[in-house]
C-alpha positions as semicolon CSV with decimal commas, in nm:
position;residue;x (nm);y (nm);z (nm)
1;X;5,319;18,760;8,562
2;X;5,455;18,597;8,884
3;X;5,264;18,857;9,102
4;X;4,895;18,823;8,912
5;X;4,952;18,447;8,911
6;X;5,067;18,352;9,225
7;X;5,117;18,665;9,448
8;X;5,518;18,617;9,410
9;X;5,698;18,929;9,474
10;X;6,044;18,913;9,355
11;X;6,224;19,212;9,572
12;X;6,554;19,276;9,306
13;X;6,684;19,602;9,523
14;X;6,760;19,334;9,820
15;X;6,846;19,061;9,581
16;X;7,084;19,281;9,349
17;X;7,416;19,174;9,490
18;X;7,392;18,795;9,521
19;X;7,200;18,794;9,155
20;X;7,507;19,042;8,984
21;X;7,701;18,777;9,138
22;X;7,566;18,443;9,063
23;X;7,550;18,630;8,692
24;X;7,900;18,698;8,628
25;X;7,994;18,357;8,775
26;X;7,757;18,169;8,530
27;X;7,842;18,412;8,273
28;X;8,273;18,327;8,310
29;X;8,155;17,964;8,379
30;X;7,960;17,934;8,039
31;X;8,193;18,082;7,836
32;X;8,503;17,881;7,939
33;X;8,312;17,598;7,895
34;X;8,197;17,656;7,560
35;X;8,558;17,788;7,479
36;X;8,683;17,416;7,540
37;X;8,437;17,271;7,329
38;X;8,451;17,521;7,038
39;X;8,851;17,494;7,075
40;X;8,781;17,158;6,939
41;X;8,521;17,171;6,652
42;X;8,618;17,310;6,291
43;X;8,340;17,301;6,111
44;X;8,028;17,500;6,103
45;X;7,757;17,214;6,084
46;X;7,929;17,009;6,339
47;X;7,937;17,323;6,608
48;X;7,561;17,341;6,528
49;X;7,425;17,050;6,622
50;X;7,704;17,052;6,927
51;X;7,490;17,344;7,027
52;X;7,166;17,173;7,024
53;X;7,347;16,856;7,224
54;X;7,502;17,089;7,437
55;X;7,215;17,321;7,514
56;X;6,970;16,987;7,603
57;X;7,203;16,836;7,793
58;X;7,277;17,144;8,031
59;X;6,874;17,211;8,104
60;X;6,944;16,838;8,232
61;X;7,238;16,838;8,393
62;X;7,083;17,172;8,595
63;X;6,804;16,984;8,668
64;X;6,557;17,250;8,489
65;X;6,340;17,047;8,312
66;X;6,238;16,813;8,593
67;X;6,316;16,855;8,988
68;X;6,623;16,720;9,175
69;X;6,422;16,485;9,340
70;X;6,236;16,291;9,066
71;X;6,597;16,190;8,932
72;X;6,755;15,843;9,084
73;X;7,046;15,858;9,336
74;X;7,323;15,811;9,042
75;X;7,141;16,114;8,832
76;X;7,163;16,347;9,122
77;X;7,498;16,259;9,182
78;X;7,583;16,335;8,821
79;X;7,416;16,666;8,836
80;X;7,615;16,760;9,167
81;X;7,946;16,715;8,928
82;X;7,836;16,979;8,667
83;X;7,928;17,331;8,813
84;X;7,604;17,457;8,603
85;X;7,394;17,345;8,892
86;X;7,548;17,466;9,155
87;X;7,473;17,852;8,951
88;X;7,127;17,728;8,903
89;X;7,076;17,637;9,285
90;X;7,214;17,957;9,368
91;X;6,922;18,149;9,178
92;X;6,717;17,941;9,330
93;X;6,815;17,965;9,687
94;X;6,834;18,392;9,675
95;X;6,530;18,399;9,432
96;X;6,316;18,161;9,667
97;X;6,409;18,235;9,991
98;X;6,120;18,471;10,082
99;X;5,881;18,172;9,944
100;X;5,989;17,904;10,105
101;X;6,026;18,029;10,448
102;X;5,740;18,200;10,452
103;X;5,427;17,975;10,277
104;X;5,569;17,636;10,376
105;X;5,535;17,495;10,672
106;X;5,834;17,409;10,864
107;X;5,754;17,017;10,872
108;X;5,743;17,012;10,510
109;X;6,026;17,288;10,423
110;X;6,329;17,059;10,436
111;X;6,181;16,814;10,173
112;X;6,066;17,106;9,939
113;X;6,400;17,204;9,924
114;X;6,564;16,910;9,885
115;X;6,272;16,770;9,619
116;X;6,309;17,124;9,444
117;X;6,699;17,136;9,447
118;X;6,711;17,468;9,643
119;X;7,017;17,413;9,819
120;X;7,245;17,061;9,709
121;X;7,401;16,864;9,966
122;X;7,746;16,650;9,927
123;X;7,855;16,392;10,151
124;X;7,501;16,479;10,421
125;X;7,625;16,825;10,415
126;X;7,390;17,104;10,255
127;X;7,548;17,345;10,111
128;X;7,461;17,740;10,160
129;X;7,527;17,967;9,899
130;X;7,886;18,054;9,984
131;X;7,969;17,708;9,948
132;X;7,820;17,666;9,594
133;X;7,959;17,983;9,484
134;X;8,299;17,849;9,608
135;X;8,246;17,563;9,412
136;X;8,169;17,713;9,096
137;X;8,486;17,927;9,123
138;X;8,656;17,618;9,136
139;X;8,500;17,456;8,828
140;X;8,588;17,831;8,633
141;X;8,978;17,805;8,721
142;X;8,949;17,426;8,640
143;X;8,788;17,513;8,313
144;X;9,038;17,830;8,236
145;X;9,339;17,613;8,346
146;X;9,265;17,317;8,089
147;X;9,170;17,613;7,816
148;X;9,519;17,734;7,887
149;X;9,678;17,411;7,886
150;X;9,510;17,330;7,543
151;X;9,641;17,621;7,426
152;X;9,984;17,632;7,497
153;X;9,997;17,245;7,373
154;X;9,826;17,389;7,035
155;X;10,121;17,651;7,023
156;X;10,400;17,458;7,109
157;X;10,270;17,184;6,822
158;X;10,269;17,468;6,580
């Protein structure tokens, strides 16, 4: 579809790596997240429309359903706090790479990347894709060492 549409090739065999990676990491990320929600709900209607909340909110808070850039100042900056899109401007940095450097001029390039959410930037400093992998890492140990916490605080109470 990409390639009859717009003439985007998406090369996976260079790709493979970094997107196995970024996969895994959103894959341990997601489901310690939903762990410490679900460790909290008991009943079956209640984790349902948690779901539906839940699911929304992330296509927000990853900035999928509108670009970084239309969002004010205080929405970026509480997108840059969710982990999910630092995964999500991972993709898009090693899915978009080829695309952006090469059909964009340079003058323009900068903003399309910041507009688009390609690469985040904290404090003026834009972040490659080590440093957002880093920082998801950190919000999965965060996430695992609260689930653990809960845990052991449910045990000892029992």
């Amino acid at each position: 579809y990409f390639y009859w549409q717009d003439r985007l090739v998406i090369n996976l065999s260079a790709n493979f790596p970094q997107l196995f990676l970024i996969t895994l990491l959103n894959t341990l990320f997601a489901t310690s997240c939903c762990q410490l929600i679900v460790t909290f709900i008991r009943q079956h209607t209640v984790y349902s429309r948690v779901a539906a909340l839940v699911g929304t909110l992330t296509g927000f808070l990853v900035a999928t359903y509108m670009p970084l850039g239309v969002l004010s100042h205080g929405m970026q900056r509480l997108v840059k706090l969710f982990p999910g899109s630092y995964i999500a401007a991972a993709y898009r940095q090693v899915l978009m790479k080829d695309f952006v450097n090469n059909d964009f001029p340079r003058a323009i390039r900068q903003q399309l990347i910041d507009f688009l959410g390609i690469r985040l930037t904290i404090h003026q400093h834009l972040l490659n894709l080590n440093d957002e992998l880093t920082l998801v890492i950190v919000g999965i140990m965060a996430s695992l060492i609260l689930l653990i916490a809960i845990d052991h605080l449910k045990y000892r109470q029992n």
